[in-house]
C-alpha positions as CSV (number, residue, x, y, z in Angstrom):
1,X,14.9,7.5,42.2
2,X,18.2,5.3,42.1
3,X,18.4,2.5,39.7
4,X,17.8,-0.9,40.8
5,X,18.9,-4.5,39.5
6,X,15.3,-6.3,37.6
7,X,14.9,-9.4,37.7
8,X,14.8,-11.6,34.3
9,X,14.1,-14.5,35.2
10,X,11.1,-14.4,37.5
11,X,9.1,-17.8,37.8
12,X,5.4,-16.5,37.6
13,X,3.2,-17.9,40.2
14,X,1.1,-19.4,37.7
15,X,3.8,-21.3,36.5
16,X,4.2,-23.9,34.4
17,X,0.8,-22.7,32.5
18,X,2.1,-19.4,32.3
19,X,5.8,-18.8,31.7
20,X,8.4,-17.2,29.6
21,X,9.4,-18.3,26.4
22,X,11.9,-16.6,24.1
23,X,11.9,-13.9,26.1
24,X,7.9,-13.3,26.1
25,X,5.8,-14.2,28.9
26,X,3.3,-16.8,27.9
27,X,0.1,-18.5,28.6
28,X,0.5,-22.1,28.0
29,X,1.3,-22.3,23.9
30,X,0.1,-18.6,23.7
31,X,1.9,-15.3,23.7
32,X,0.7,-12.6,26.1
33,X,2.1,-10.0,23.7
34,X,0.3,-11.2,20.7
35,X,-3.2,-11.1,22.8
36,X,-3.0,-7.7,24.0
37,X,-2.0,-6.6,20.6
38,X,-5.1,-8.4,18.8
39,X,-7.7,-7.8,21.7
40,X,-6.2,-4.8,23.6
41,X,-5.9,-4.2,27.6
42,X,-7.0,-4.5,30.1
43,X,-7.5,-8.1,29.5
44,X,-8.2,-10.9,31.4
45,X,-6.4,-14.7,30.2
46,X,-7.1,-17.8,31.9
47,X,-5.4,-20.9,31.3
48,X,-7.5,-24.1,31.0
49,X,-4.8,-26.5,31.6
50,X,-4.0,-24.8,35.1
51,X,-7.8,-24.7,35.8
52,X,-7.5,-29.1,35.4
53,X,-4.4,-29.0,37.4
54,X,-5.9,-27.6,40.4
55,X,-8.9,-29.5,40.6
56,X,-7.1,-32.4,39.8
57,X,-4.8,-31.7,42.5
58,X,-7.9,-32.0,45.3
59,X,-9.1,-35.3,43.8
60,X,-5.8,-37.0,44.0
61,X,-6.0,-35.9,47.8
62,X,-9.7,-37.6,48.2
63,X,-8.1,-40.8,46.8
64,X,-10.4,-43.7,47.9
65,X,-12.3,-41.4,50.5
66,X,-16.0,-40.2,49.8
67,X,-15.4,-36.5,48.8
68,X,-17.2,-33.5,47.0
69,X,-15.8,-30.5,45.8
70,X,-18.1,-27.6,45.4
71,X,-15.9,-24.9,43.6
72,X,-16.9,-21.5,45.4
73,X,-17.7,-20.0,42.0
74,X,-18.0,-16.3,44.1
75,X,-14.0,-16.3,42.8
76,X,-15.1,-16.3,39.4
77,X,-18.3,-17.3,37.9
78,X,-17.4,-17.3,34.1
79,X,-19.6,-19.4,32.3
80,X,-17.0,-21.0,30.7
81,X,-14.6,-21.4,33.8
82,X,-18.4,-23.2,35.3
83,X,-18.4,-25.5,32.2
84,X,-15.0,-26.8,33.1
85,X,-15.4,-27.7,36.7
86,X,-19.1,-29.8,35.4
87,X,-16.8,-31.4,33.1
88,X,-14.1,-32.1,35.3
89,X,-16.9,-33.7,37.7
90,X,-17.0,-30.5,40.4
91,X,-19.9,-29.5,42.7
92,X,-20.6,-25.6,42.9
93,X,-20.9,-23.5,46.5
94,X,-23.2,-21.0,45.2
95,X,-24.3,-17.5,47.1
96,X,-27.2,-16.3,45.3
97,X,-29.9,-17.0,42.5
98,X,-27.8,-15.8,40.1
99,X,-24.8,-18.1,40.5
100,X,-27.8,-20.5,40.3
101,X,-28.9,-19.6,37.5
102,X,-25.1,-19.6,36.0
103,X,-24.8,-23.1,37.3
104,X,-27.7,-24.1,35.6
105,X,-26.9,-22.1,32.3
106,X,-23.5,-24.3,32.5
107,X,-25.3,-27.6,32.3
108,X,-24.1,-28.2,35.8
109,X,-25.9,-31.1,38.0
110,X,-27.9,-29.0,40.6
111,X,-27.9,-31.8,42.7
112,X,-24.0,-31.2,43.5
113,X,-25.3,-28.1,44.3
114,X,-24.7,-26.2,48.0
115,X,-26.4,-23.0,48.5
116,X,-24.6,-20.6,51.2
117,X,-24.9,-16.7,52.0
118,X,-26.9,-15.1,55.0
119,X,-29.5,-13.7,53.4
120,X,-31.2,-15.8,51.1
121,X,-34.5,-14.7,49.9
122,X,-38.0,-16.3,49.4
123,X,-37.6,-16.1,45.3
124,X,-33.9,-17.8,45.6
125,X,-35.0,-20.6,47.8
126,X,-38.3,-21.7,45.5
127,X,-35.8,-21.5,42.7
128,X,-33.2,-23.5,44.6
129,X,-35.3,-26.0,45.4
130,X,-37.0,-26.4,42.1
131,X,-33.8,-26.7,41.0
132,X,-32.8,-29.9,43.2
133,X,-30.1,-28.5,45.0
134,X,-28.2,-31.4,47.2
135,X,-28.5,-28.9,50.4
136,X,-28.9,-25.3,51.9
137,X,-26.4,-24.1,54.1
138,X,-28.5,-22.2,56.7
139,X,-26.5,-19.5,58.5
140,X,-29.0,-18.4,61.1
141,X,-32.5,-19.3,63.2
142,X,-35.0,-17.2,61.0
143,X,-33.6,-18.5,57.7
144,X,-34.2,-21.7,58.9
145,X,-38.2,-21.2,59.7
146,X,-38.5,-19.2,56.7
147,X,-37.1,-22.3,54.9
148,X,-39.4,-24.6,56.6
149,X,-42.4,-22.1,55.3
150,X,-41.2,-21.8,51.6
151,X,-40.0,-25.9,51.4
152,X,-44.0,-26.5,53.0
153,X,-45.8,-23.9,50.8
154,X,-44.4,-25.7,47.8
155,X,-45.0,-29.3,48.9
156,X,-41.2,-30.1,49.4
157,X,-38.4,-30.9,51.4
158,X,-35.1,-28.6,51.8
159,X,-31.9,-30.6,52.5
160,X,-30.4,-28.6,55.7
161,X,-27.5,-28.3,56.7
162,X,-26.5,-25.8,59.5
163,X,-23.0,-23.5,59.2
164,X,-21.7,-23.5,62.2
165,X,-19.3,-20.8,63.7
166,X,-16.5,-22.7,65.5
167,X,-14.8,-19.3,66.5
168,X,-11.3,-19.9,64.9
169,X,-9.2,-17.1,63.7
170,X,-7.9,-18.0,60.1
171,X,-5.1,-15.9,60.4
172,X,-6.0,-14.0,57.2
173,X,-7.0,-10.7,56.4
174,X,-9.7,-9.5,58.6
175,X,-12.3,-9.0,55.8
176,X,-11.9,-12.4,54.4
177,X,-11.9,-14.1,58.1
178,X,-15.6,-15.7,58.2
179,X,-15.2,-17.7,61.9
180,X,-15.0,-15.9,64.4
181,X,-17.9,-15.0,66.9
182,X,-17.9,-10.8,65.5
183,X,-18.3,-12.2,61.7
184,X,-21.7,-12.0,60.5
185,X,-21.7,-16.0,59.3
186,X,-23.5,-18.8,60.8
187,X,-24.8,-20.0,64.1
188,X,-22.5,-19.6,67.1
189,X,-21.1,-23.4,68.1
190,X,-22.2,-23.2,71.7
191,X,-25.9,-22.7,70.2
192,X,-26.0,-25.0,67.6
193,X,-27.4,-28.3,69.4
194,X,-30.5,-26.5,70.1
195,X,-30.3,-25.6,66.4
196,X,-30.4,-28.8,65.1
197,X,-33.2,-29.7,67.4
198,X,-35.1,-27.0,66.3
199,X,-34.8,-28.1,62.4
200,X,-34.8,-31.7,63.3
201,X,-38.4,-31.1,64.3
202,X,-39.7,-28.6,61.3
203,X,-41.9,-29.3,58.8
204,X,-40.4,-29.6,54.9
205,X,-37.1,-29.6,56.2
206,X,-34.3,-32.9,56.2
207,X,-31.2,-32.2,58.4
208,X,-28.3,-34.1,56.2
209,X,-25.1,-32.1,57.4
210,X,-23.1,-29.8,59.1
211,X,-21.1,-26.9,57.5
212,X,-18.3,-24.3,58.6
213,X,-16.4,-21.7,56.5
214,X,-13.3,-20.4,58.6
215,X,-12.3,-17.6,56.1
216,X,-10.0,-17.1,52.5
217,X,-6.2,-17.3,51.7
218,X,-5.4,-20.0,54.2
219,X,-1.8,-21.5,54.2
220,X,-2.1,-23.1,57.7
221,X,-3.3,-26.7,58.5
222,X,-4.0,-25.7,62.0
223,X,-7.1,-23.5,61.7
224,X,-8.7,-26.3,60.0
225,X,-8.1,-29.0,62.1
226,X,-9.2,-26.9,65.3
227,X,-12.2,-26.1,63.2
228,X,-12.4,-30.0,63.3
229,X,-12.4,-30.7,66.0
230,X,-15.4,-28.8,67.4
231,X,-17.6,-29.8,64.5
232,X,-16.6,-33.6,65.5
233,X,-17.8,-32.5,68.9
234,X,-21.0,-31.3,67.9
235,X,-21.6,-34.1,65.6
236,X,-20.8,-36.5,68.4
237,X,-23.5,-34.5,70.5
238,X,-26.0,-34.5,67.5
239,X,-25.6,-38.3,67.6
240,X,-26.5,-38.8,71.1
241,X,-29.6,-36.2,70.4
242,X,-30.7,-39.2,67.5
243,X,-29.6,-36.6,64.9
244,X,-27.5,-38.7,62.2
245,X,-25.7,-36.2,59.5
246,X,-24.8,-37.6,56.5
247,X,-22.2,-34.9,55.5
248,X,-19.4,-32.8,56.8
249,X,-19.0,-29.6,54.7
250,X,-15.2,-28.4,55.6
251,X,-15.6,-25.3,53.4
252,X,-12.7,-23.9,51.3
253,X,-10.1,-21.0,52.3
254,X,-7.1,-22.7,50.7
255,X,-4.6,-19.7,49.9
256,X,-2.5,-19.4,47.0
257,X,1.1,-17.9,45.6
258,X,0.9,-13.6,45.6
259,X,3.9,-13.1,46.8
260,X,6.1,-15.5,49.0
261,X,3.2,-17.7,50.7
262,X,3.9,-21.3,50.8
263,X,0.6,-22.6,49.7
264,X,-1.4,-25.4,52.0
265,X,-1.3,-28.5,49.5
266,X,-5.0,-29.8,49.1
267,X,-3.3,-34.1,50.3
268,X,-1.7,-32.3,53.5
269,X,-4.9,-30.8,54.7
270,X,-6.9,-33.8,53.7
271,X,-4.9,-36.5,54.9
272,X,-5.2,-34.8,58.1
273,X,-8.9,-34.3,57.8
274,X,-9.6,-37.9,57.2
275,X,-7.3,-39.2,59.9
276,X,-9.0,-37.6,62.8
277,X,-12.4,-38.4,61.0
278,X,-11.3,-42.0,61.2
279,X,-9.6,-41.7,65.0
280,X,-12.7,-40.6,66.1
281,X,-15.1,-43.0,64.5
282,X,-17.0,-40.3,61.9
283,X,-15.2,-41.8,58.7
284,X,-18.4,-42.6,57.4
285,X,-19.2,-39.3,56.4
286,X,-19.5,-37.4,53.5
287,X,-16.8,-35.0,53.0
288,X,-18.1,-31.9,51.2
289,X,-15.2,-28.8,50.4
290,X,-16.0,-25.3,48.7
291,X,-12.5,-24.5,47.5
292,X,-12.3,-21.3,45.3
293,X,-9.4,-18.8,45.2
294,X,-7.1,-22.1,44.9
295,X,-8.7,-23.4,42.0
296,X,-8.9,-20.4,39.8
297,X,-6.5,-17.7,41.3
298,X,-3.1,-18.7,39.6
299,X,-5.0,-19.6,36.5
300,X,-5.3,-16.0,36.0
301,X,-3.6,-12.7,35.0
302,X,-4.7,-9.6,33.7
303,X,-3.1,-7.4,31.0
304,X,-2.8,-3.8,31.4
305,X,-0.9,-1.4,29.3
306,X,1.9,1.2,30.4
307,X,0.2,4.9,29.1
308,X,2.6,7.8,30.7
309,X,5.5,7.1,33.1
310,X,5.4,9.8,36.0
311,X,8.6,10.3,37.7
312,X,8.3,12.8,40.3
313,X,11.1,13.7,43.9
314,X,8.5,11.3,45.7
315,X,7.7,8.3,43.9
316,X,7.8,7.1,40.3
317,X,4.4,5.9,38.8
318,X,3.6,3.9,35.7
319,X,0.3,5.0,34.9
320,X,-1.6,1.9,33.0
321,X,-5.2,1.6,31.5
322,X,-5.8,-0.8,33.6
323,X,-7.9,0.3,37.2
324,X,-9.3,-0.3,40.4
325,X,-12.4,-1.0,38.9
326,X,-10.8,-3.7,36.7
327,X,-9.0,-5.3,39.8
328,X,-10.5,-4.4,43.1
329,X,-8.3,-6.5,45.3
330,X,-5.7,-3.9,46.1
331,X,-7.8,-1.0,46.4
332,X,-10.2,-3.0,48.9
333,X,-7.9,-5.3,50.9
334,X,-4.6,-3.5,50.0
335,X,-3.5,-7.0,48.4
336,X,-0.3,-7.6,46.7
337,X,-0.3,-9.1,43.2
338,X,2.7,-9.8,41.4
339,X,3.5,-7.4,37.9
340,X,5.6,-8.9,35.0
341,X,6.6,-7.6,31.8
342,X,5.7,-9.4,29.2
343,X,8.0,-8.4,27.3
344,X,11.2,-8.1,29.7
345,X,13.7,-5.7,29.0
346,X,17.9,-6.4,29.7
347,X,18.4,-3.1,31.9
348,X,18.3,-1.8,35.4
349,X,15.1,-1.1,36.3
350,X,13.2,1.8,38.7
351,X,10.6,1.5,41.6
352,X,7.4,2.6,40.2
353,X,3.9,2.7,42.0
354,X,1.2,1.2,39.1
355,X,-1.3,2.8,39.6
356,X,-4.4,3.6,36.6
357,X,-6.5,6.3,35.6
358,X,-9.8,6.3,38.4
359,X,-9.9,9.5,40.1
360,X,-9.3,8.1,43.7
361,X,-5.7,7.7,45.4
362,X,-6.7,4.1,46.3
363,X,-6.7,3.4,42.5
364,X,-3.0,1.6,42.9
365,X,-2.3,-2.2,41.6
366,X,1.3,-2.5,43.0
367,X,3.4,0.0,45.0
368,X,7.3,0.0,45.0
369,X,8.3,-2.8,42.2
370,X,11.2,-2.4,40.1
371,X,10.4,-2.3,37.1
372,X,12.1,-1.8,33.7
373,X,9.4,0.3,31.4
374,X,8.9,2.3,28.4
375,X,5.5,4.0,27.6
376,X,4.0,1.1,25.7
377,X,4.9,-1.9,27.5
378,X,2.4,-4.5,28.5
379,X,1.9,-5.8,32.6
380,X,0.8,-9.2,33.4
381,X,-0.9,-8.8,36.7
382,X,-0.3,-11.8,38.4
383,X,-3.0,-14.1,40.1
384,X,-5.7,-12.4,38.9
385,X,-7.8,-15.4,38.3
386,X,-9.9,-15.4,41.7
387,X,-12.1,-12.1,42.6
388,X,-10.6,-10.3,39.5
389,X,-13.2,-9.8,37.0
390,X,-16.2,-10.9,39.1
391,X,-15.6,-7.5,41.6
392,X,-15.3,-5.5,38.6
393,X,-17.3,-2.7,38.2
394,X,-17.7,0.3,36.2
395,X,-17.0,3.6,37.9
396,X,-15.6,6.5,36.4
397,X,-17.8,4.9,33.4
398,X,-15.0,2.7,32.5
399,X,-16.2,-0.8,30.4
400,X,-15.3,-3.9,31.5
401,X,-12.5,-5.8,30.2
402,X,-12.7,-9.2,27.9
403,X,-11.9,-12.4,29.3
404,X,-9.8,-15.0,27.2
405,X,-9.5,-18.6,28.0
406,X,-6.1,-20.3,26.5
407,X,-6.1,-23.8,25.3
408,X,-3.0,-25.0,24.2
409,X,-1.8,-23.0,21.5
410,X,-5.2,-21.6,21.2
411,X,-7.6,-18.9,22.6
412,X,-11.2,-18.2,23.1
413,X,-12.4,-15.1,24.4
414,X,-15.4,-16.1,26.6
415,X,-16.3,-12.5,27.6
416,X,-16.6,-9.6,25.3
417,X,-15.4,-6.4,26.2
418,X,-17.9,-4.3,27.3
419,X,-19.0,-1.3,25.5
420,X,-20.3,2.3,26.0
421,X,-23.8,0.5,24.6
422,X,-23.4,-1.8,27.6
423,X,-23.0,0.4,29.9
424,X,-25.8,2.8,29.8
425,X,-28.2,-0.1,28.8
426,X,-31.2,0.2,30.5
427,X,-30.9,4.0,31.0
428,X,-33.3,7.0,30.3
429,X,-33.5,10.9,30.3
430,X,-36.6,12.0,32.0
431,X,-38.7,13.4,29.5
């Protein structure tokens, strides 16, 4: 395929944390190159620093206003990532008993605690509410009476509050778009008043709030603010009914950098936010968010090796060790992610297809880049940080790759890579 000009001096999307310096691509104070030679690939690196700036950047927006952030640790649930959000101050959205139990293993305060997902079970809502959690976000009817029996077989009381579907398209992909009637998420607007009424009158239940989740990678203001506008509606309605909420849980969906998204800044959504909850007299509340991907997803790459370069009449590919069971994203939602040498070379470059070594023809990270290689070099997979290592899995019987956390001119590797012990733990022949 013809030669094409590279580009040198590309600004990663995770920069300033992660940048180039003497010509190697580096996390904060640490090389990329020297980590994948003393740890190996695939590997995942986090940068701390970048993991401060973003939530940093969301309570600057609060400013004055009441506001708490539950980071949606379904993007990545590292213990250590956890334990840097409870220092930092953060709530956690969590889907399931496990991410409990990680929030609890993290020293987190459960009682910063919101508990989404449609399917909770009996065993995850006793442990939730032993726990203290600040509220349950109930996404349908039966959850809710089955919460009422669980809260009232154990002599407590389950802080409610209802998600709501306002039926706004999020204009993102399709299977990360959570509002719209045909999504399987939370209780259609037009039915939520009776709802309300219905939990407003059950024992071992406390209605505190209203919720809503409009969907992932969000770089619009607009779907928000229509989203808004119904939930002030319905709160307005609730009022009238006697119901007084004491929260307003906005959700998260705030998109990132991949490619050449201009990301929503967390002050221009949430001046926004708290102007029409002040217009229309609701400025009172509590404003709860569940931002994820925009916390953690450009505080992430993944390292990946270059084993065999494959040039062929049709396409070049740069086979790596890395796979679709090590980054999921672009198998399952055809995602772009940026790729970067780490170690840049000063010559025209080719397109190549990455792609690794898992026997299915969705196994691809990147298709068409240009890309200057030798067998050898090492691939920073850009803005791996958020549903990287957490959709992981190990088919083909592939391990799982270590995860590093960077620190200034230090590193700490928080996960170790898996190994073959790992893997078939648990296992047995018949005898």
């Amino acid at each position: 395929m013809t030669a094409q000009s590279v580009k040198t001096t590309a600004i990663p999307a995770g920069s300033p944390h992660f940048h180039y310096q003497n010509g190697v691509l580096h996390a904060e104070g640490v090389s990329l190159a020297a980590l994948a030679k003393e740890l190996g690939t695939p590997l995942y690196v986090y940068s701390r620093a970048a993991l401060a700036t973003a939530f940093t950047a969301y309570q600057q927006a609060a400013g004055s206003h009441e506001v708490l952030v539950c980071y949606g640790m379904k993007a990545n649930s590292n213990l250590a990532v956890l334990k840097e959000f409870a220092r930092l101050g953060s709530g956690f959205d969590i889907v399931s008993g496990g991410e409990l139990a990680r929030v609890l293993a993290a020293g987190a305060n459960p009682g910063k605690v919101v508990f989404s997902g449609v399917g909770k079970q009996v065993w995850e809502m006793q442990a939730a509410l032993n726990a203290g959690v600040k509220c349950f976000n109930v996404e349908s009817v039966p959850e809710l009476k089955r919460l009422s029996k669980v809260a009232t077989d154990m002599g407590k009381t389950a802080p409610v509050s209802l998600r709501v579907n306002p039926d706004v398209d999020a204009k993102t992909h399709p299977y990360i778009s959570t509002g719209l009637k045909e999504n399987k998420f939370g209780i259609a607007i037009e039915e939520a008043a009776e709802a309300y009424k219905l939990a407003s009158s059950l024992p071992g239940i406390a209605v505190v709030g209203v919720d809503c989740h409009i969907g992932s990678q969000i770089t619009e203001v607009d779907p928000y603010l229509d989203a808004l506008d119904k939930l002030l509606k319905l709160i307005a309605q609730l009022d009238g009914m006697g119901i007084k909420l004491k929260h307003l849980d906005l959700g998260g969906g705030l998109g990132i950098r991949y490619d050449d998204e201009t990301p929503l800044a967390p002050k221009v959504l949430l001046d926004r936010v708290f102007a029409q909850l002040q217009s229309r007299g609701f400025g009172h509340l509590e404003l709860v968010l569940e931002p994820g991907r925009s916390l953690v997803g450009n505080a992430g790459v993944m390292l990946t090796t270059v084993q065999y370069l494959k040039l062929t009449e049709a396409r070049n590919f740069a086979i790596v060790d890395a796979a679709m069971n090590d980054l999921m994203r672009p198998a399952l939602y055809e995602a772009w992610h940026g790729v970067l040498p780490v170690s840049p070379r000063a010559v025209d470059g080719v397109l190549y297809d990455v792609v690794g070594p898992v026997c299915e023809s969705a196994d691809w990270l990147a298709r068409a880049r240009t890309l200057s290689l030798e067998e050898g070099d090492v691939l920073a997979i850009e803005s791996a940080g958020a549903y990287g290592f957490v959709m992981a899995g190990n088919y083909n019987s592939r391990t799982r790759p270590a995860e590093v956390m960077v620190d200034g001119d230090r590193f700490h590797v928080i996960r170790q890579r898996e190994t073959f012990e790992d893997l078939i733990r648990g296992e047995s022949c018949l005898p």
